[in-house]
C-alpha positions in Angstrom: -27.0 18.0 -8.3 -25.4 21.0 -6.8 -26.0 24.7 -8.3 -22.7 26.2 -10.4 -22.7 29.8 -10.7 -21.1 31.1 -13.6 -18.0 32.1 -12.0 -17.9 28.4 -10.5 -18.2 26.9 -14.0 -16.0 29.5 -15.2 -12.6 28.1 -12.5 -13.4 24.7 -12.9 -13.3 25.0 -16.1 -10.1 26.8 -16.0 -8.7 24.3 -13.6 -9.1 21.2 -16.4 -7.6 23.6 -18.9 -4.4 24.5 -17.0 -4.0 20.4 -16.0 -4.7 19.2 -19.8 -2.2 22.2 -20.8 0.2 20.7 -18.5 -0.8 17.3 -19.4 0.9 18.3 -22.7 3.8 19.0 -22.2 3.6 22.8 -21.3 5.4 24.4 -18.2 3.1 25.0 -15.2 5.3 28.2 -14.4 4.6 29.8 -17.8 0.6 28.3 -17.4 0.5 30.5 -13.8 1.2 34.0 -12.9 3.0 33.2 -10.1 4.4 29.9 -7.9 1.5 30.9 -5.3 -1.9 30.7 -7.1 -3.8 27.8 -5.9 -5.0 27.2 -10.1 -4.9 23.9 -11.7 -6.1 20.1 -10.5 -3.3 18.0 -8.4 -0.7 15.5 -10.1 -1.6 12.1 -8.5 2.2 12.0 -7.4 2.5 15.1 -5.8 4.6 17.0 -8.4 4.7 20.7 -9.2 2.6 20.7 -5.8 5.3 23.2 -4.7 6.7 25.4 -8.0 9.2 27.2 -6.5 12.6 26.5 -8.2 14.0 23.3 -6.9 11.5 22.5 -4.8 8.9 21.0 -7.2 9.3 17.3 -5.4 8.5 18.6 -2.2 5.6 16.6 -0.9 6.4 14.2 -4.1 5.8 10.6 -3.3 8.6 8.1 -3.9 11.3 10.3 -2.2 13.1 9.7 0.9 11.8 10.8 4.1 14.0 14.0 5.4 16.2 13.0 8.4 16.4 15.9 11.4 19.3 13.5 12.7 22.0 11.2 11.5 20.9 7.7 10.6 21.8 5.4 14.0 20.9 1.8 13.4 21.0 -0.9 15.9 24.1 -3.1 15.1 22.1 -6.4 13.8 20.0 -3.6 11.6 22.9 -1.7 10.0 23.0 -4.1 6.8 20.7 -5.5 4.4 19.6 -9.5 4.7 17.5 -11.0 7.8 17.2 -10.2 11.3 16.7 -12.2 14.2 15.6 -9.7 17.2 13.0 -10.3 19.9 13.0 -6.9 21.2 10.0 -5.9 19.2 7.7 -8.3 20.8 8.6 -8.0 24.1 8.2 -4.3 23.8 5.0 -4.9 22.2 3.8 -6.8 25.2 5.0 -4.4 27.7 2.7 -1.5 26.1 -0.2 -4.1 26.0 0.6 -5.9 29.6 -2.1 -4.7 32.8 -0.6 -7.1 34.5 1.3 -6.8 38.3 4.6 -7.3 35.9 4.3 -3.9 34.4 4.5 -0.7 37.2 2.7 1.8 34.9 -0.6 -0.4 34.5 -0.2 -0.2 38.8 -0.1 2.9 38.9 -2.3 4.1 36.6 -5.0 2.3 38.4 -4.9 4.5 41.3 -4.1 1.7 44.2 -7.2 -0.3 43.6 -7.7 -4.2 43.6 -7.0 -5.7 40.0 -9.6 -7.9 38.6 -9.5 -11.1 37.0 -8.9 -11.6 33.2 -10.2 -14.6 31.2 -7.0 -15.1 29.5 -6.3 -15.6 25.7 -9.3 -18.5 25.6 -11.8 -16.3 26.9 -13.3 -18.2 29.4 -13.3 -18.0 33.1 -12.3 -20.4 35.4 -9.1 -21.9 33.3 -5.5 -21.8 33.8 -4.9 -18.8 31.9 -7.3 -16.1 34.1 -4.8 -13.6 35.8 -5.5 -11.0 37.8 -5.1 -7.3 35.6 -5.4 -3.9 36.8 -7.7 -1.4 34.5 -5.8 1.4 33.0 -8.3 4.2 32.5 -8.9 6.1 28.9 -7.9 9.6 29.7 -7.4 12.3 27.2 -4.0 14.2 27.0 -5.0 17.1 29.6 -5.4 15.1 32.3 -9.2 14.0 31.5 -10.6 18.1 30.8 -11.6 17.0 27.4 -13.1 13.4 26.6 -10.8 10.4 26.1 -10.1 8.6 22.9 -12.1 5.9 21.5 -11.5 3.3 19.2 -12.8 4.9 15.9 -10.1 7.5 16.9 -7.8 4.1 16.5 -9.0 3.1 13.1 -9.0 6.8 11.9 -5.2 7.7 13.0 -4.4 4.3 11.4 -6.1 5.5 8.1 -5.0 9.2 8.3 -1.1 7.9 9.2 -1.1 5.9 6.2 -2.4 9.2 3.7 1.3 10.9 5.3 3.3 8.5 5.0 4.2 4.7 3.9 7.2 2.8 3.8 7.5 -0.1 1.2 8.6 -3.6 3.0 10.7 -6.2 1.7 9.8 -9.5 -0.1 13.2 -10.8 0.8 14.6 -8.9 4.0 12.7 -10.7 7.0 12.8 -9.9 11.1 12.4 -13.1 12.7 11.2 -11.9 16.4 11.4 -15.0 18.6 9.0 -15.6 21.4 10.2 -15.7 25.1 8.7 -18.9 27.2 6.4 -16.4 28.6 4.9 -15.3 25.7 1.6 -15.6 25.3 1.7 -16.8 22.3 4.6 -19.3 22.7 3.8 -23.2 23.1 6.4 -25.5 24.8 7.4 -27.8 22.0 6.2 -26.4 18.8 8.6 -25.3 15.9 7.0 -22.4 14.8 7.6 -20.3 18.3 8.5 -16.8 16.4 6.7 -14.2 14.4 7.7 -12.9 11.0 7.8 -9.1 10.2 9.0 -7.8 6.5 11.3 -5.1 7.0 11.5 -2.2 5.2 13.0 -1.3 1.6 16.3 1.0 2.1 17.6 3.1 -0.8 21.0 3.7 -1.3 21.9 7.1 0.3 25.1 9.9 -1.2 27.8 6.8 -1.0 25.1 5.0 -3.8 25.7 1.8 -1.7 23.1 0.1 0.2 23.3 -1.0 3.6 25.8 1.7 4.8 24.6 4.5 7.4 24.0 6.9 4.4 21.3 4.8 3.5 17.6 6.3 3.4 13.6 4.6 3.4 11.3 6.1 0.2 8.0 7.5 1.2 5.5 6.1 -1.4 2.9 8.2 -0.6 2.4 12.0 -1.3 2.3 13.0 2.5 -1.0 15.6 2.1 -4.1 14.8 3.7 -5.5 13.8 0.2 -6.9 10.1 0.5 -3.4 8.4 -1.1 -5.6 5.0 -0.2 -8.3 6.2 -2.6 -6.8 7.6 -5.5 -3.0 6.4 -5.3 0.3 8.0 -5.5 1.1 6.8 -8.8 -0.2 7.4 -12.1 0.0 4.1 -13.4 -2.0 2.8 -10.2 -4.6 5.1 -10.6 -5.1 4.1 -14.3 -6.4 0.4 -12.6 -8.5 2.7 -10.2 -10.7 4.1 -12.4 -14.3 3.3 -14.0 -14.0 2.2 -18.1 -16.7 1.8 -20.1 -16.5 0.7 -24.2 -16.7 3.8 -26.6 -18.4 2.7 -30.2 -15.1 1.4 -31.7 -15.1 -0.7 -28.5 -12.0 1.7 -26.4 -12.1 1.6 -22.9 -13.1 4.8 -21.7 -13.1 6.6 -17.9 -16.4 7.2 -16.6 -15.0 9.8 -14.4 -16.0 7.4 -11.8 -13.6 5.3 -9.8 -14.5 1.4 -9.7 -16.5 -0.1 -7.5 -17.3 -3.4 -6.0 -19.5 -5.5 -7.7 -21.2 -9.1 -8.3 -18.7 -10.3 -11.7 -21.7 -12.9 -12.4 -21.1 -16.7 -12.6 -18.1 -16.3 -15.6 -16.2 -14.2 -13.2 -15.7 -11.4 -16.7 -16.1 -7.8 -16.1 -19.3 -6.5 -17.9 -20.7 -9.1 -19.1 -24.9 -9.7 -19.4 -24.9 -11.8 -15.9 -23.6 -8.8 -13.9 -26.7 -7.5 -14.4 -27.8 -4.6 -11.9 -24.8 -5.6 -9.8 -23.3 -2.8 -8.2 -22.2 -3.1 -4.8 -20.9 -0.3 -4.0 -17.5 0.3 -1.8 -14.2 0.3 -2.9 -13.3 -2.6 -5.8 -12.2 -5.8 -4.2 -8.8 -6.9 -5.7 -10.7 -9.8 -7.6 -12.9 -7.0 -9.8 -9.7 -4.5 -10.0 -8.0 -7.7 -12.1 -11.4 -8.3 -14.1 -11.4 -4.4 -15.2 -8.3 -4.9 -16.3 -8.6 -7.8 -17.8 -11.7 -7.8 -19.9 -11.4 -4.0 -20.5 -8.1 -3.1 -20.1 -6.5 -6.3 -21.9 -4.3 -6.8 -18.8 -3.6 -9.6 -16.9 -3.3 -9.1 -13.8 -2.8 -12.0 -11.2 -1.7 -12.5 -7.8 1.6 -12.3 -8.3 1.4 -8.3 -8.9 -0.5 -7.9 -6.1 2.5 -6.2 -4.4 3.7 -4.9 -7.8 1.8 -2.4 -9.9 3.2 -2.3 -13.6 4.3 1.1 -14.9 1.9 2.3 -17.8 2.2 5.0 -20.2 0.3 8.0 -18.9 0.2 11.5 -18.1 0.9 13.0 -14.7 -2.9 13.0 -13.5 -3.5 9.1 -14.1 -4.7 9.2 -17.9 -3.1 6.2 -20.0 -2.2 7.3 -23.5 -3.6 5.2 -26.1 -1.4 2.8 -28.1 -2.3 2.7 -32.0 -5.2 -0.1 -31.3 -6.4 2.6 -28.4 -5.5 0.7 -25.2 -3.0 1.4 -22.6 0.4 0.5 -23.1 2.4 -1.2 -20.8 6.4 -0.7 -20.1 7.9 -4.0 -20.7 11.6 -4.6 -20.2 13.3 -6.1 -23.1 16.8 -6.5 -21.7 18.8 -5.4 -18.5 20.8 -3.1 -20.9 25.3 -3.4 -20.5 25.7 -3.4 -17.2 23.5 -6.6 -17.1 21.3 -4.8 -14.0 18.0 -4.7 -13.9 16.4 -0.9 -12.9 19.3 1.2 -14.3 19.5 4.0 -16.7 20.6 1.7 -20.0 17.7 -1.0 -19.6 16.1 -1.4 -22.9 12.2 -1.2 -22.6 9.2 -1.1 -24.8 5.9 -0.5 -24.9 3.2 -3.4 -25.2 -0.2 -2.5 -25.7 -3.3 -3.9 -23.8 -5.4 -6.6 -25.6 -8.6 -7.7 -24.4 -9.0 -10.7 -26.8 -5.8 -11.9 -25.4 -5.0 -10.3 -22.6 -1.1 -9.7 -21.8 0.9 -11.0 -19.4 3.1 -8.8 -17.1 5.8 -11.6 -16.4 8.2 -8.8 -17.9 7.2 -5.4 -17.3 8.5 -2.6 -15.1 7.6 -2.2 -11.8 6.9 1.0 -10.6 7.6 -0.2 -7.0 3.9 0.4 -5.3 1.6 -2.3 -4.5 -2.2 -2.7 -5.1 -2.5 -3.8 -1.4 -0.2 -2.6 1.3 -1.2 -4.1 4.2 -1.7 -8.1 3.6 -2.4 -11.0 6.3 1.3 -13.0 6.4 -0.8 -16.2 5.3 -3.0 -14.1 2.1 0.6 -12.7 0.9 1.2 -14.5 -2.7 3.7 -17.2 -2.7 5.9 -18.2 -5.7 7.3 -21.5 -5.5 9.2 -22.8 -8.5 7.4 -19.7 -10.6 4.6 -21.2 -10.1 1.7 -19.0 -7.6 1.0 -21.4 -5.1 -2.9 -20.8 -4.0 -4.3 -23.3 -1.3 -6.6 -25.4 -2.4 -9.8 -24.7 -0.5 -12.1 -21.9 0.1 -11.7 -21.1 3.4 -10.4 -17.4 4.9 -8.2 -17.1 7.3 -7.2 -20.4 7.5 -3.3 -21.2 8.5 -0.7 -22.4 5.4 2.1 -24.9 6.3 5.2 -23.3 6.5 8.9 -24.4 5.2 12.1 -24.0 6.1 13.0 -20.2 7.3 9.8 -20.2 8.3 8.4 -18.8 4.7 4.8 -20.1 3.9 4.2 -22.9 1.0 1.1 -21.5 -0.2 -1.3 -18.6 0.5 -4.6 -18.1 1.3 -6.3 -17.0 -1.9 
C-alpha cells in the first residue's frame, strides 16, 4: 500500500467532502474559492468540469459536437431513413489496395518489382495471388523518428473512442453495395452488400430532424479519462461497480469496479459455487447482467444491451436507495398529452430493484448509452415479434440467416 502523508490524507479527504457536498445538492461555486481550483473528485458526465458561468457543459457528454463549418451533407445523406451508397467501400479499398490499380502504393515503393500476394484464401498458387507492391511504414518526418506499429493501431482506436463517440442507429441503415471487383463480392449470391448503422442526428435550432441545422451528440466526456472504464453516465456506472450485501442484506459498493469471473454452474452472481473465482479483467456482459440481477434486482437481458436504463443517482454514479434500499429505476408510466415518447410531459415513476423478483425494464427510460458500443453485425440482438431471437447453438462467430432488407433473423448469443 502506498505511504499518505498527512497533508495527502488531509486533500483527499477534502476532495470526497467537496463531491458528497455537491452530491447534496450544494453549489460547487459557493464549495470553491474560485472557478480555477483543481478541488473536488470528477462528475462521471463531465459536468461542472468547467465552472465558469455558462460554460459548465463544456466537455459534458451527451452534447453535440461544435461545428467550425456549416453542416454540408451529401444529397442521399441530407434526411433521415436508409441509404444505399457504395462510395464507402470502394474508398475503403483504395486506402487498403497495393495493388498496380492504385498509383500511390507504385510509388511509394520506390520503382521496385512487386511481389506476389496469396490472395484472400491464403494460399499460394491459386487464382486469387496478385502481384502487390510493399508500401513501407514510415513515420511522419520522413523516417527521422521510428514508424508506427500496430499497438499504435489498437491504442489510437482506444484513445479516439475516450474523445469522442457517436451513437448509431437501430433503424437508419447504409446499405454499401459491392462492385463485381470487390473482393468480397460473389457472382450470384444475394447478399453482395455490407450493412453500416448510421449515426443518430439530433434535431438542430429549426427543432426538426433531418434538415441541415441538424447536429450528432457526443456520448462521451471528450477528456483523456478512460470513458470505456468508468462510463459517461451515471446510471451506467451504477452497473459498473463492485456490490457486496451489508447485514440487512443492501447491496453495497466495494469501491471496486466489477470484474470477470467464473458465475458457477447456476449461472447466479455470488453464490457458494463461484467459489475463489475471480478472473480478473473487465466484467463480461454475462456477469454485468448477473450483478444486476442477483444483487441489484435488475433484469437485464439482451435486449438492453444497446440501452442502459436511467437510475436514480447522484452525479458521481451513486444510486439512491428506494425505501427497501435498492436502486430505483425510472419507468415510464405514460407518453404524457402530446402522446410522444421522450418529451417534457411524460409521466414517469420510480420502481425499485428486487432481487427475489427481479424487475423487468420492458418500460423504463433510456438514458440513450449502450453497455457495448461496438458489436459484431451478427452478435447485435434481434427482436422479432418482441420476442429476442438468440440462435440456437453455441458457436461464436458463426453467420445468422438474413431477411428481407438484409436485417439478420437471429443473433449470435
Amino acid at each position: 500500500m502506498a505511504n499518505f502523508s498527512k497533508s495527502d490524507l488531509e486533500f483527499i479527504l477534502k476532495q470526497i467532502f467537496i463531491a458528497e457536498a455537491h452530491a447534496d445538492g450544494a453549489s460547487l461555486i459557493d464549495l470553491l474559492p474560485n472557478s480555477q481550483v483543481p478541488f473536488g473528485l470528477r462528475t462521471v458526465d463531465g459536468s461542472f468540469n468547467n465552472l465558469v458561468a455558462g460554460q459548465s457543459e463544456f466537455g459534458a457528454s451527451d452534447n453535440a459536437f461544435l461545428r467550425l463549418l456549416d453542416a454540408s451533407y451529401r444529397a442521399n445523406y441530407v434526411g433521415t431513413g436508409n441509404v444505399v451508397d457504395s462510395q464507402p467501400r470502394t474508398i475503403s479499398n483504395l486506402i487498403v489496395d497495393q495493388t498496380a490499380n492504385n498509383p500511390a502504393a507504385v510509388e511509394a515503393n520506390g520503382g521496385a518489382a512487386p511481389v506476389m500476394s496469396p490472395g484472400i484464401d491464403g494460399v499460394f498458387g491459386t487464382a486469387d495471388d496478385k502481384p502487390v507492391f510493399f508500401i513501407p511504414n514510415v513515420s511522419p518526418d520522413v523516417g527521422l523518428t521510428a514508424g508506427f506499429n500496430a499497438w499504435m493501431t489498437f491504442f489510437g482506436q482506444f484513445f479516439d473512442h475516450g474523445l469522442d463517440l457517436v451513437s448509431k442507429s437501430s433503424t437508419d441503415i447504409v446499405f454499401i453495395p459491392l462492385r463485381p471487383d470487390d473482393p468480397l463480392f460473389v457472382a450470384g449470391s444475394p447478399t453482395n452488400f455490407m450493412v453500416l448503422s448510421r449515426a443518430v442526428r439530433t434535431a438542430g435550432a429549426d427543432g426538426v430532424v433531418g434538415t441541415a441545422d441538424d447536429s450528432q451528440p457526443n456520448t462521451t466526456s471528450p477528456f483523456v479519462d478512460q470513458s470505456q472504464t468508468y462510463s459517461s453516465h451515471p446510471s451506467h456506472q451504477v452497473f459498473l461497480r463492485e456490490y457486496a450485501l451489508n447485514a440487512a442484506g443492501d447491496p453495497v459498493a466495494t469501491g471496486r469496479l466489477i470484474t470477470n469471473r467464473d458465475l458457477g454452474a447456476d449461472g447466479k452472481f455470488g453464490t457458494a459455487d463461484d467459489g475463489n473465482s475471480e478472473n480478473g479483467g473487465m466484467a463480461t456482459w454475462a456477469v454485468v447482467k448477473a450483478q444486476a440481477r442477483d444483487m441489484l434486482g435488475i433484469n437485464l437481458t439482451d435486449a438492453d444491451v444497446h440501452s442502459v436504463p436511467l437510475l436514480a443517482t447522484d452525479a458521481y454514479g451513486n444510486f439512491l436507495r428506494g425505501p427497501n434500499g435498492m436502486p430505483q429505476v425510472v419507468m415510464r408510466v405514460n407518453n404524457g398529452a402530446d402522446g410522444i415518447a421522450g418529451t417534457a410531459d411524460d409521466v414517469t415513476q420510480l420502481v425499485e430493484g428486487d432481487r427475489n423478483a427481479p424487475i423487468s425494464l420492458a418500460n423504463a427510460v433510456s438514458t440513450g448509452h449502450g453497455f457495448l458500443d461496438d458489436i459484431a453485425h451478427n452478435a447485435a440482438p434481434v427482436v422479432v415479434g418482441g420476442v429476442l431471437q438468440a440462435d440456437a447453438d453455441t458457436a461464436v462467430g458463426n453467420a445468422q440467416p438474413v431477411g428481407p432488407g438484409g436485417n439478420n433473423l437471429t443473433y449470435d448469443n
